[in-house]
SERODO-428609 format. One line per field, with one value per atom (N, C-alpha, C, O, CB): residue in three letters; x, y, z; residue number from 1; atom name. Coordinates in nm, 3 decimals. Glycine has a CB too. Layout:
type <- [ALA, ...]
xx <- [X, ...]
yy <- [Y, ...]
zz <- [Z, ...]
seq <- [NUM, ...]
atom <- [CA, ...]
This chain:
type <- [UNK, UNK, UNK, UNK, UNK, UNK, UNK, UNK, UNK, UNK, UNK, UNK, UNK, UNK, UNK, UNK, UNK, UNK, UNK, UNK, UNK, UNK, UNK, UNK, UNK, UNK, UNK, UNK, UNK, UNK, UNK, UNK, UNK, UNK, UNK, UNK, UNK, UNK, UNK, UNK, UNK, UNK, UNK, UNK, UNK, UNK, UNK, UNK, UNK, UNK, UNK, UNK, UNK, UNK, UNK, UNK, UNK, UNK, UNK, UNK, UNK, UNK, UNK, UNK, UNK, UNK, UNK, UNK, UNK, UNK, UNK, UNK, UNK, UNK, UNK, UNK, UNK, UNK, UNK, UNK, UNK, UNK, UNK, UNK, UNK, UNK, UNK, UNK, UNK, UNK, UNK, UNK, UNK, UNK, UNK, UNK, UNK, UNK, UNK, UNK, UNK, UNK, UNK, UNK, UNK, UNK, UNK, UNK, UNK, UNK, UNK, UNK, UNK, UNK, UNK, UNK, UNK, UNK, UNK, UNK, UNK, UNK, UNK, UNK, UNK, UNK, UNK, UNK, UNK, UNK, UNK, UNK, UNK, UNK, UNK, UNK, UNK, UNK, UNK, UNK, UNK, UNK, UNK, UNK, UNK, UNK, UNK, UNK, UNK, UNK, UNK, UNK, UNK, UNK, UNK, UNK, UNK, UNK, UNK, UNK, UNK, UNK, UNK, UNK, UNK, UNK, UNK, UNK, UNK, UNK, UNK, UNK, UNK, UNK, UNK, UNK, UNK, UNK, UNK, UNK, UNK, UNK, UNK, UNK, UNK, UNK, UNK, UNK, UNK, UNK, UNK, UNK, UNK, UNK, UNK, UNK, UNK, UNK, UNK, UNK, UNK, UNK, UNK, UNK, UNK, UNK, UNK, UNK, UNK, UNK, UNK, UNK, UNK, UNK, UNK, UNK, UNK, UNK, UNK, UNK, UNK, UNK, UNK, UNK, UNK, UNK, UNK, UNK, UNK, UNK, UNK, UNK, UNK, UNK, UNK, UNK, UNK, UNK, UNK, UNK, UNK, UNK, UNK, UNK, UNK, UNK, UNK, UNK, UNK, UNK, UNK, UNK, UNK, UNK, UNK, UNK, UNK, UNK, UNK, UNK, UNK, UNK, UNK, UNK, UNK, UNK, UNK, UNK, UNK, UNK, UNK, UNK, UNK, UNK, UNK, UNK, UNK, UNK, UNK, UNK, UNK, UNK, UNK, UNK, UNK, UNK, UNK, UNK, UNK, UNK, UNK, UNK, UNK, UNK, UNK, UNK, UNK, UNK, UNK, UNK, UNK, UNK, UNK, UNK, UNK, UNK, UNK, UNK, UNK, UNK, UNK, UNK, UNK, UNK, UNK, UNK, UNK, UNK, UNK, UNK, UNK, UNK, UNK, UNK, UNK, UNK, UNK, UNK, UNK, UNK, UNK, UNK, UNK, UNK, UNK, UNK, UNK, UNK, UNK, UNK, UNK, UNK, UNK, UNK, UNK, UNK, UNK, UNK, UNK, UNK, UNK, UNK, UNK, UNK, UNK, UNK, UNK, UNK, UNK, UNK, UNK, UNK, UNK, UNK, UNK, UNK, UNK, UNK, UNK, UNK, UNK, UNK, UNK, UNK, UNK, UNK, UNK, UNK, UNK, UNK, UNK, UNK, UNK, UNK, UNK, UNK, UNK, UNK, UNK, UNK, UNK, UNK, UNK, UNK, UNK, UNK, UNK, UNK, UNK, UNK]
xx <- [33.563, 33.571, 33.636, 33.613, 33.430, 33.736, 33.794, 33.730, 33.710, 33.941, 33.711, 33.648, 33.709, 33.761, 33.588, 33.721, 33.792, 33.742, 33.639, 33.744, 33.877, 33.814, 33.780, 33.834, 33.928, 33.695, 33.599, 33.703, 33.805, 33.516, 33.642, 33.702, 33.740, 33.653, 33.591, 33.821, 33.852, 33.804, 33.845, 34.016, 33.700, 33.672, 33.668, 33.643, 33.564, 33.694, 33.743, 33.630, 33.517, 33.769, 33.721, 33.594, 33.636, 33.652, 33.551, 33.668, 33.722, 33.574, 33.568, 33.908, 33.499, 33.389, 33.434, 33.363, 33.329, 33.544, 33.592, 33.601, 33.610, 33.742, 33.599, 33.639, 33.496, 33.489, 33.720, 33.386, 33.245, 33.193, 33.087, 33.100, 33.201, 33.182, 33.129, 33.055, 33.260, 33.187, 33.193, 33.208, 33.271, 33.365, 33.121, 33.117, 33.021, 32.928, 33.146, 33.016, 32.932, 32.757, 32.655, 33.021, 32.768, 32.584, 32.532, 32.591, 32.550, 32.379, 32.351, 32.364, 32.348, 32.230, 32.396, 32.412, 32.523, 32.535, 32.275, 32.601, 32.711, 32.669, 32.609, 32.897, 32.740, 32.739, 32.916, 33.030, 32.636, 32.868, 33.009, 32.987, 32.947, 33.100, 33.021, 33.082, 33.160, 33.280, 33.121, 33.123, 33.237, 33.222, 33.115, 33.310, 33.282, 33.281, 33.358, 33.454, 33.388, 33.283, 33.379, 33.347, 33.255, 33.244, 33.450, 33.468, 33.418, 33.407, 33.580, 33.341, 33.284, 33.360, 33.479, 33.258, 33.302, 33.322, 33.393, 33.461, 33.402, 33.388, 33.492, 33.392, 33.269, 33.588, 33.468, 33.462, 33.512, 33.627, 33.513, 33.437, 33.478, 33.462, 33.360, 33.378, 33.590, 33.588, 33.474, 33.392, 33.754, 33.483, 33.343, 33.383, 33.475, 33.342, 33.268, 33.315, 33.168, 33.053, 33.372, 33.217, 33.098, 33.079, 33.177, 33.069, 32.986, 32.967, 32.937, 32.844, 32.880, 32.973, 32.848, 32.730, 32.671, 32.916, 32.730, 32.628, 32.519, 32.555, 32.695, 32.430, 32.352, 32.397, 32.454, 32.215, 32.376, 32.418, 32.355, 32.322, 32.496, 32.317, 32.245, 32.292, 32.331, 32.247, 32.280, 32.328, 32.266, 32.152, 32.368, 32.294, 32.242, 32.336, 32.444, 32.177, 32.262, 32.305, 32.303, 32.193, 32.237, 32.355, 32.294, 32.286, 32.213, 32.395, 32.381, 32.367, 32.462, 32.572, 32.379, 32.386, 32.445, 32.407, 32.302, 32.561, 32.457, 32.369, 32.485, 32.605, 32.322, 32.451, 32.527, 32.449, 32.338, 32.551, 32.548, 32.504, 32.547, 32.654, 32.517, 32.403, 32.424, 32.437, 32.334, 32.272, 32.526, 32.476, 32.516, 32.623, 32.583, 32.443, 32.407, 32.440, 32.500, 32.287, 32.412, 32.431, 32.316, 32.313, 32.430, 32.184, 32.055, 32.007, 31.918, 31.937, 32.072, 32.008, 32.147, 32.257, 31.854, 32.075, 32.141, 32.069, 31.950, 32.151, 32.089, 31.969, 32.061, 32.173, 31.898, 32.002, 32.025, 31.989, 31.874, 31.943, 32.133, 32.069, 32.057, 32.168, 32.172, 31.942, 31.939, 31.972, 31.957, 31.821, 32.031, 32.038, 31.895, 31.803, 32.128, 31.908, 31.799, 31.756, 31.642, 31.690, 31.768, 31.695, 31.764, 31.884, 31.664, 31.700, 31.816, 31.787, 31.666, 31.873, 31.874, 31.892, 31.946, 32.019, 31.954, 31.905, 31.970, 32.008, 31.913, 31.909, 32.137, 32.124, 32.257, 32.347, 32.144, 32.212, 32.318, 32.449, 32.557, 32.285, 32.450, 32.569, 32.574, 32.546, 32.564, 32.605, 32.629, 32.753, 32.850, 32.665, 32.740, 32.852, 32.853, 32.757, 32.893, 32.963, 32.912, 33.013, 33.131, 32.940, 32.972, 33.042, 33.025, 32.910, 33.010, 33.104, 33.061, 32.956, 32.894, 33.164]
yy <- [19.860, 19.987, 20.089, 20.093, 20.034, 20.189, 20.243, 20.417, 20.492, 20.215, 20.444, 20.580, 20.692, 20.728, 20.596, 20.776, 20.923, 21.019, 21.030, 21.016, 21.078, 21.143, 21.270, 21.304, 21.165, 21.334, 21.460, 21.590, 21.627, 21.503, 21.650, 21.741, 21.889, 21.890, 21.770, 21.978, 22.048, 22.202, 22.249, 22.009, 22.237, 22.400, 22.518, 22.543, 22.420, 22.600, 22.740, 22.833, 22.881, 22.834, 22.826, 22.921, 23.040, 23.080, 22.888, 23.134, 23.270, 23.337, 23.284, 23.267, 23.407, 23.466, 23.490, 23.454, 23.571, 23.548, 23.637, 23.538, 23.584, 23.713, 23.360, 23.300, 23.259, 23.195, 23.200, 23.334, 23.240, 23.433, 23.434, 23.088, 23.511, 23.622, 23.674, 23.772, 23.657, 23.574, 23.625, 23.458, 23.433, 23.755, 23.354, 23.286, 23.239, 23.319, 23.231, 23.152, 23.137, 23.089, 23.109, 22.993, 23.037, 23.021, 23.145, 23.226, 22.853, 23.115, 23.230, 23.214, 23.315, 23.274, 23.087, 23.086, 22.959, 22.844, 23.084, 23.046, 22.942, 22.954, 23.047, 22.986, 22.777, 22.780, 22.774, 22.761, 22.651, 22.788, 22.794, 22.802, 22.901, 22.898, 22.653, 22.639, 22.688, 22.659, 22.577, 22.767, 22.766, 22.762, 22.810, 22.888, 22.728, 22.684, 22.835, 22.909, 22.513, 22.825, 23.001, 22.932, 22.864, 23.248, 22.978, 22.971, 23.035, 23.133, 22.991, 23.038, 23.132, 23.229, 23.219, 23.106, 23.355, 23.486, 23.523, 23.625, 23.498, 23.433, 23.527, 23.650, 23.650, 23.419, 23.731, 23.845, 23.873, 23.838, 23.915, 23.933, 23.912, 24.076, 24.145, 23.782, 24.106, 24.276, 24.319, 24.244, 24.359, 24.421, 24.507, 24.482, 24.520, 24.732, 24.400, 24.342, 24.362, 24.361, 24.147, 24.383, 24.371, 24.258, 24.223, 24.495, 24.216, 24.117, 24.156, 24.235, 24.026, 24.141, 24.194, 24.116, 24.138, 24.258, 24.006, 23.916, 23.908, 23.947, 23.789, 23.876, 23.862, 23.768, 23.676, 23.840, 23.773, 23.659, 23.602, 23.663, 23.678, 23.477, 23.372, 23.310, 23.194, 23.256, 23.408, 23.309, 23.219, 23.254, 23.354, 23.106, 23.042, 22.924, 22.865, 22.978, 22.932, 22.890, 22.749, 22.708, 22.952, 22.701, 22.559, 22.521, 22.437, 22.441, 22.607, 22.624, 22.709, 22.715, 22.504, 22.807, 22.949, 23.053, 23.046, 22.976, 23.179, 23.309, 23.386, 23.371, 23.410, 23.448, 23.552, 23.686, 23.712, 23.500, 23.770, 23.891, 24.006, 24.063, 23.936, 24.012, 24.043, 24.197, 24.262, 23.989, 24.243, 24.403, 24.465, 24.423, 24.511, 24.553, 24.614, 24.781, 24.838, 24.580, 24.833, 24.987, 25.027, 25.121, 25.060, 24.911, 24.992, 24.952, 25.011, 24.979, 24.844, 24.736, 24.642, 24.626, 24.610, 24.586, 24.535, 24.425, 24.455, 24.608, 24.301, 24.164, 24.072, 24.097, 24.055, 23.983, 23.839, 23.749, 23.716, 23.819, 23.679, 23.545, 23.444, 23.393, 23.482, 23.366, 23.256, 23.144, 23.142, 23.248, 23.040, 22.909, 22.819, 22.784, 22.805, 22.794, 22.716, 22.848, 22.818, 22.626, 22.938, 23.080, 23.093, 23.085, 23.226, 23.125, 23.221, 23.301, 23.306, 23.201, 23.444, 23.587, 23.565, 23.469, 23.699, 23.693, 23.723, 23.886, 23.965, 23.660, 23.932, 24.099, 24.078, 23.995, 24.241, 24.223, 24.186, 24.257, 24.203, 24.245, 24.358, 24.425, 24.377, 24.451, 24.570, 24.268, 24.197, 24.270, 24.297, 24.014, 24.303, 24.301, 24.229, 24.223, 24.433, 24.182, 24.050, 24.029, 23.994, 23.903, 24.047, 24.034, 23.920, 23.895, 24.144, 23.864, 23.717, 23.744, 23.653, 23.630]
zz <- [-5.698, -5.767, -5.673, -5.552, -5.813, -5.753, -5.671, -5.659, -5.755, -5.709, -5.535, -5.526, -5.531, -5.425, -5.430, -5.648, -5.637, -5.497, -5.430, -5.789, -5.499, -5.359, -5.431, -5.537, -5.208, -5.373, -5.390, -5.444, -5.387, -5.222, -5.581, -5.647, -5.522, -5.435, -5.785, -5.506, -5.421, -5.531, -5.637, -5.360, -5.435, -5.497, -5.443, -5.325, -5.544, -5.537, -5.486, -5.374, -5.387, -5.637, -5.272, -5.193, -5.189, -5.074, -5.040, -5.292, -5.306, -5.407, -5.518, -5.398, -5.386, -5.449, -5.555, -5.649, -5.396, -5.584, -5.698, -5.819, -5.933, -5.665, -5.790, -5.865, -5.974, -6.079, -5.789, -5.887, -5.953, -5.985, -5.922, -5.786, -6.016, -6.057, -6.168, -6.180, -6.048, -6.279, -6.434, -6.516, -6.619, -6.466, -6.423, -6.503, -6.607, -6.620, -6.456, -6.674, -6.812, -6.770, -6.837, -6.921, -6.667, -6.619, -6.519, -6.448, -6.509, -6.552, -6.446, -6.313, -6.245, -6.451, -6.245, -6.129, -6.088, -6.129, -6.073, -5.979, -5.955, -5.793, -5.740, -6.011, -5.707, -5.578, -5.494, -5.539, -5.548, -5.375, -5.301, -5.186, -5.125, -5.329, -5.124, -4.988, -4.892, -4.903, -4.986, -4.781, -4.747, -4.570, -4.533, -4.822, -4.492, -4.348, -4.256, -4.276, -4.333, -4.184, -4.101, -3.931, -3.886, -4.140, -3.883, -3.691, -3.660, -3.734, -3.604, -3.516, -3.445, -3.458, -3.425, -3.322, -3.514, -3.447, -3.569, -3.562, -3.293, -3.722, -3.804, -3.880, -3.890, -3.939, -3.918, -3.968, -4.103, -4.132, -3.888, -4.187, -4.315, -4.396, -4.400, -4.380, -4.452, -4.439, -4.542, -4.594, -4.490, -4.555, -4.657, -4.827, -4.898, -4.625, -4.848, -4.995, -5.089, -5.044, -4.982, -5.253, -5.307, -5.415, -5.480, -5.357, -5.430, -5.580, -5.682, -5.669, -5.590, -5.805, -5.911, -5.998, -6.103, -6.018, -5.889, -5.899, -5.777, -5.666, -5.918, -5.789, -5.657, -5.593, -5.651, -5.662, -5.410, -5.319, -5.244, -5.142, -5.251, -5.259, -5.179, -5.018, -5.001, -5.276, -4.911, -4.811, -4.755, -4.726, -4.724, -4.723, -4.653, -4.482, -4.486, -4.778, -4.391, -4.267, -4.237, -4.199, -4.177, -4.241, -4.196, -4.024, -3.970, -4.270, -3.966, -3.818, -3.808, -3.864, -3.723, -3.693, -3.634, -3.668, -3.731, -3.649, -3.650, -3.675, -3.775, -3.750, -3.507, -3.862, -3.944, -3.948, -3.995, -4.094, -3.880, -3.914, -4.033, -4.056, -3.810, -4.104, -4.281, -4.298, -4.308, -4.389, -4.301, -4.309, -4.479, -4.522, -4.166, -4.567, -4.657, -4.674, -4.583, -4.652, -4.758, -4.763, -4.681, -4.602, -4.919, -4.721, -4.671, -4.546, -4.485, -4.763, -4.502, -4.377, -4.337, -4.390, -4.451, -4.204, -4.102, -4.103, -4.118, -3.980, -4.094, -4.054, -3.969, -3.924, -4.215, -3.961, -3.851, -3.918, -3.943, -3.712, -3.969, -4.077, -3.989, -3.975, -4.214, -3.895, -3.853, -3.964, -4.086, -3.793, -3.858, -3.950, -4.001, -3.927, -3.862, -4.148, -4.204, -4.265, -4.301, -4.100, -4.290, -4.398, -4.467, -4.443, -4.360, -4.607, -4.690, -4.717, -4.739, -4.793, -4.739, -4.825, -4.910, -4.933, -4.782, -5.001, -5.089, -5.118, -5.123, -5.179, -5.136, -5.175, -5.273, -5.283, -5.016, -5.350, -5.446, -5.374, -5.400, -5.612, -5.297, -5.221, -5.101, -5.007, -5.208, -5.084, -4.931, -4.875, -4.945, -4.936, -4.727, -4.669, -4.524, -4.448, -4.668, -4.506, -4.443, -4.290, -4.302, -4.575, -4.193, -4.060, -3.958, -3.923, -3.991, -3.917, -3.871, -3.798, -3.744, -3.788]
seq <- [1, 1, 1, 1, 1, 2, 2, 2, 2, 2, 3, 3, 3, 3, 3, 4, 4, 4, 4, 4, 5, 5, 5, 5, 5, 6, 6, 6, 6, 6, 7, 7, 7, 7, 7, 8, 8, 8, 8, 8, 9, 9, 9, 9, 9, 10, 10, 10, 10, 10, 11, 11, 11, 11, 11, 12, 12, 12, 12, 12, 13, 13, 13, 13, 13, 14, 14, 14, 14, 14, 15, 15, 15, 15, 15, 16, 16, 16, 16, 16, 17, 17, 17, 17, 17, 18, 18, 18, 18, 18, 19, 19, 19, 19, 19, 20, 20, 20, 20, 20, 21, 21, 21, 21, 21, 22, 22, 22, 22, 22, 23, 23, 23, 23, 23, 24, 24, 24, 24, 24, 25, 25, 25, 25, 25, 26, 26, 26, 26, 26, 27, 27, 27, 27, 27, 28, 28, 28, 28, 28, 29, 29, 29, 29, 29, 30, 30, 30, 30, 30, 31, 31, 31, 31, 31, 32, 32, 32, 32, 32, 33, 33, 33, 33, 33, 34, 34, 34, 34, 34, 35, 35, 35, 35, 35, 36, 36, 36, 36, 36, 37, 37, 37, 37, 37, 38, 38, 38, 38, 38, 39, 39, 39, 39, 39, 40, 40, 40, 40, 40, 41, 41, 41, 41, 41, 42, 42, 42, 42, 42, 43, 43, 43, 43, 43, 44, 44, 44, 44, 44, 45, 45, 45, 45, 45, 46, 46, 46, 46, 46, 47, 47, 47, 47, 47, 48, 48, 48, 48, 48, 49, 49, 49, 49, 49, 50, 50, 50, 50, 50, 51, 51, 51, 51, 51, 52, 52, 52, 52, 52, 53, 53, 53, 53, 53, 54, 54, 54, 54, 54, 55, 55, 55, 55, 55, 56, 56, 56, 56, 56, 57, 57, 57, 57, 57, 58, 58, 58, 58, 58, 59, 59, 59, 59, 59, 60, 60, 60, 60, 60, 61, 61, 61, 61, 61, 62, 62, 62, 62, 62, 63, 63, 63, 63, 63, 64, 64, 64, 64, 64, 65, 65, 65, 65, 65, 66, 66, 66, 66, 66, 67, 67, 67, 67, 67, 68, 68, 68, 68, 68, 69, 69, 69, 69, 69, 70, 70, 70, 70, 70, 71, 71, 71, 71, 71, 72, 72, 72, 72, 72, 73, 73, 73, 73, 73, 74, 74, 74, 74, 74, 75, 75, 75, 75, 75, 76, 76, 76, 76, 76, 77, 77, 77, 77, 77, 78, 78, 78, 78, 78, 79, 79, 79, 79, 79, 80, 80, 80, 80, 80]
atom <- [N, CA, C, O, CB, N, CA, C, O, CB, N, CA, C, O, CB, N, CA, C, O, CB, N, CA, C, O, CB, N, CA, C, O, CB, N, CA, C, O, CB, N, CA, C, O, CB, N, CA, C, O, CB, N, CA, C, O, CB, N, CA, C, O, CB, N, CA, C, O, CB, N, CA, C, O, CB, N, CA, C, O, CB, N, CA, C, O, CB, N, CA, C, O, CB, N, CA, C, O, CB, N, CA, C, O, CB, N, CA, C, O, CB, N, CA, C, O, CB, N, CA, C, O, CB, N, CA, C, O, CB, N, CA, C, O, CB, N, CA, C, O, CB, N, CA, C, O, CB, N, CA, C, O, CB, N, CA, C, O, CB, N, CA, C, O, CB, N, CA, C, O, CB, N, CA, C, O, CB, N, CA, C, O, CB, N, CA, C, O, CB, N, CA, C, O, CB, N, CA, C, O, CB, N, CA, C, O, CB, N, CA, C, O, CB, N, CA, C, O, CB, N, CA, C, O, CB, N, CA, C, O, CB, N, CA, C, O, CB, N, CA, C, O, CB, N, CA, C, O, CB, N, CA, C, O, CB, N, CA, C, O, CB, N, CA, C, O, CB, N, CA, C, O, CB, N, CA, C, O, CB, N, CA, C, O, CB, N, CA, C, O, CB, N, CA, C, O, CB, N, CA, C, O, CB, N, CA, C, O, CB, N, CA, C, O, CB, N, CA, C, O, CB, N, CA, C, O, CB, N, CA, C, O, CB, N, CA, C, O, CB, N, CA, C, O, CB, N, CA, C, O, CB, N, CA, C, O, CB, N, CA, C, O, CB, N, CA, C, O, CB, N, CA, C, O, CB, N, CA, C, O, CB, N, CA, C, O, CB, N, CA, C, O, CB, N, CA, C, O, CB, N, CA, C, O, CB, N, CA, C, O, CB, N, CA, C, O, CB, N, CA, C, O, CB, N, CA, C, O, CB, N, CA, C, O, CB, N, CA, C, O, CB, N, CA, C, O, CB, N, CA, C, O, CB, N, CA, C, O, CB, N, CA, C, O, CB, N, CA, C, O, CB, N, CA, C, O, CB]
């Protein structure tokens, strides 16, 4: 039997935004030290770490996402 190789999905937020279930997921892999400019969702956002630290910052707060936790805020803004 021959094995399809693995469907390729969008890791652009904007693409899972306004879709038809209440909740969509998305992968996505970042290098030490990236940085990601001031963005909003109009969905709530689930991060989660699997190893390394993300630092989560908000309108109202600043946090330290260790790896293995998850948050959630609906106005993430997000700096490596």
């Amino acid at each position: 039997m021959t094995k399809c190789p693995p469907k390729s999905r969008s890791t652009d937020a904007a693409d899972y935004q306004n879709g038809p279930r209440p909740i969509a997921a998305m992968s996505k892999m970042f290098e030490d030290g990236s940085e990601i400019a001031s963005h909003h969702h109009s969905r709530d956002q689930f991060l989660y770490s699997v190893t390394g630290v993300m630092r989560v910052r908000t309108r109202a707060e600043a946090k330290v996402q260790w790896s293995n936790s998850l948050r959630s805020s609906a106005e993430t803004l997000l700096a490596g």
